[in-house]
N, C-alpha and C positions, 0 to 999 in steps of 0.2 A: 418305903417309897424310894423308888432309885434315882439318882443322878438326870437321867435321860426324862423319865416322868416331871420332875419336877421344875426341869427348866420345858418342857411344853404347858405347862400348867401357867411359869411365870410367861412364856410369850405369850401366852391367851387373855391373861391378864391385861398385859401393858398393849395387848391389840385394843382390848376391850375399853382402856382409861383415852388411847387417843384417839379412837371413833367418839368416843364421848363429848372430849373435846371438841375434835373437829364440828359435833353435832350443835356445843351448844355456842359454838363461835359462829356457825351457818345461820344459826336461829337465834341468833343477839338479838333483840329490838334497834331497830333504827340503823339495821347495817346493811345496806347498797350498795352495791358496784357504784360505781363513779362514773356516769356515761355524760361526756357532754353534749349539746341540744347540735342540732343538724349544722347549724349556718353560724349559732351567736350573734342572733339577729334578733333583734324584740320589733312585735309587728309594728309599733309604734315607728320604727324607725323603716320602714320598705314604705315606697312612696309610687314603684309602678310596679307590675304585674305582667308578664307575656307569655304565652302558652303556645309553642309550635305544636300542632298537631298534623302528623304523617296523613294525607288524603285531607285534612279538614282547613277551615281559615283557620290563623292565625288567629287572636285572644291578646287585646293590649287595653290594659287598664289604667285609671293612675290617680294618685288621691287630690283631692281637689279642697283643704281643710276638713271636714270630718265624714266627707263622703269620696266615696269613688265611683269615677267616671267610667263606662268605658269607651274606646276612643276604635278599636278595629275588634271585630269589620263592620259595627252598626257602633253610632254615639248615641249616649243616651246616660240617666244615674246607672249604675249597676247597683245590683240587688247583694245588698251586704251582708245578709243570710247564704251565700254561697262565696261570697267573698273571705268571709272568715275564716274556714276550715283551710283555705289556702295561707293566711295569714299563719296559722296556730303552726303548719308545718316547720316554719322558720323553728321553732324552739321544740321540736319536736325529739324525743329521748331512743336512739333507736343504735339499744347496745350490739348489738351483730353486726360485724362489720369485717372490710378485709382491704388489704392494700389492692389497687386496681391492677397492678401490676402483677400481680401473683394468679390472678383467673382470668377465665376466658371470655372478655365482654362479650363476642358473638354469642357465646352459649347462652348465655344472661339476655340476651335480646338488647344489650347497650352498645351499642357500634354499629352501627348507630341506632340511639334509641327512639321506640315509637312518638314520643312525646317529651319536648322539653321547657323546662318551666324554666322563668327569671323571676325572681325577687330581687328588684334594683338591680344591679350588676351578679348575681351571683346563679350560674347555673347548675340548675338539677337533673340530670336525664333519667327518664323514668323507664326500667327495663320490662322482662317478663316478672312472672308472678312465681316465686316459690310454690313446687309440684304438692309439699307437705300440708303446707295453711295460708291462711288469710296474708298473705306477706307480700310485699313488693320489691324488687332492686331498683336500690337508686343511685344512680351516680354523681358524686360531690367532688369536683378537684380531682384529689389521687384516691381514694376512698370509696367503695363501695358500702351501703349499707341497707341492711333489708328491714324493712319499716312495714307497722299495718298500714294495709293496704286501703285508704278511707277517700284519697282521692282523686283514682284514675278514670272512673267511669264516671265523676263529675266535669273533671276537663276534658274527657271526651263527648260530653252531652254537649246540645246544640245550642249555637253562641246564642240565636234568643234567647234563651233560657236566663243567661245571667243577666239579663234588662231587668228592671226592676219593673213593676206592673205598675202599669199607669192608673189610676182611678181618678175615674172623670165625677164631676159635681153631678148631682142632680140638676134637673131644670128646676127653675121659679118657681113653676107651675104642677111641680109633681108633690102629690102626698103620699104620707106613708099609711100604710095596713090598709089601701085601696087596692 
């Protein structure tokens, strides 16, 4: 075996021991990236709610002790079952991201964007949809980041919709399985 042979043999080798590595460092148990939540906001702590939407009313909510109201453009409880998903965004994990400054908000559909949300004081503008998947841009401060897509066409649905359903009593007089 000659000189040349046998240093191809040892780089195949030591290619071979640090894909290994690499592989079972990727496939560790319990090893994450480190992405922190959108805002560092825990829902407990957001106490109003505002949705600009482009052509539509406005969307203003706000907690009232364990319920939420909503206050524009109908009052009334609002229905906490579509309240939530908005709530969970706050702490929501969404590793792709990019300085706002380095791409083109226009192209993104963020500059302005279709729809912008407030949790307390902190705005989200909500862009176009990534062409590839289920994904959305959102714009946070200087930060862009693309998140599943879970809740644009509920803040774009019609502001009845987050009332909470009223259910009226029976009458006195009405029996049941007549």
């Amino acid at each position: 075996m000659n000189a040349l042979s046998r240093r191809r043999w040892l780089n195949l080798g030591l290619l071979g021991a640090v894909s290994g590595l690499a592989t079972l460092t990727w496939l560790e148990p319990g090893w994450a990236p480190v992405v922190s939540p959108l805002l560092n906001l825990v829902p407990a702590q957001i106490e109003r709610i505002r949705v600009e939407r482009r052509g539509q009313e406005t969307l203003a909510f706000e907690r009232r002790g364990d319920h939420w109201r909503m206050t524009a453009p109908s009052a009334g409880l609002a229905n906490q079952v579509l309240i939530n998903p908005i709530l969970q965004l706050a702490e929501a994990h969404c590793p792709v991201q990019y300085p706002a400054g380095a791409i083109d908000l226009k192209m993104l559909r963020l500059d302005p964007p279709p729809l912008r949300l407030w949790l307390n004081d902190r705005e989200i503008g909500f862009g176009g949809s990534a062409p590839t998947d289920d994904r959305r841009y959102l714009h946070i401060a200087d930060r862009v980041h693309l998140c599943p897509d879970h809740l644009y066409l509920l803040l774009t649905s019609s502001a009845a919709g987050f009332l909470a359903p009223v259910i009226e009593p029976l009458p006195p007089n009405a029996r049941s399985g007549d």
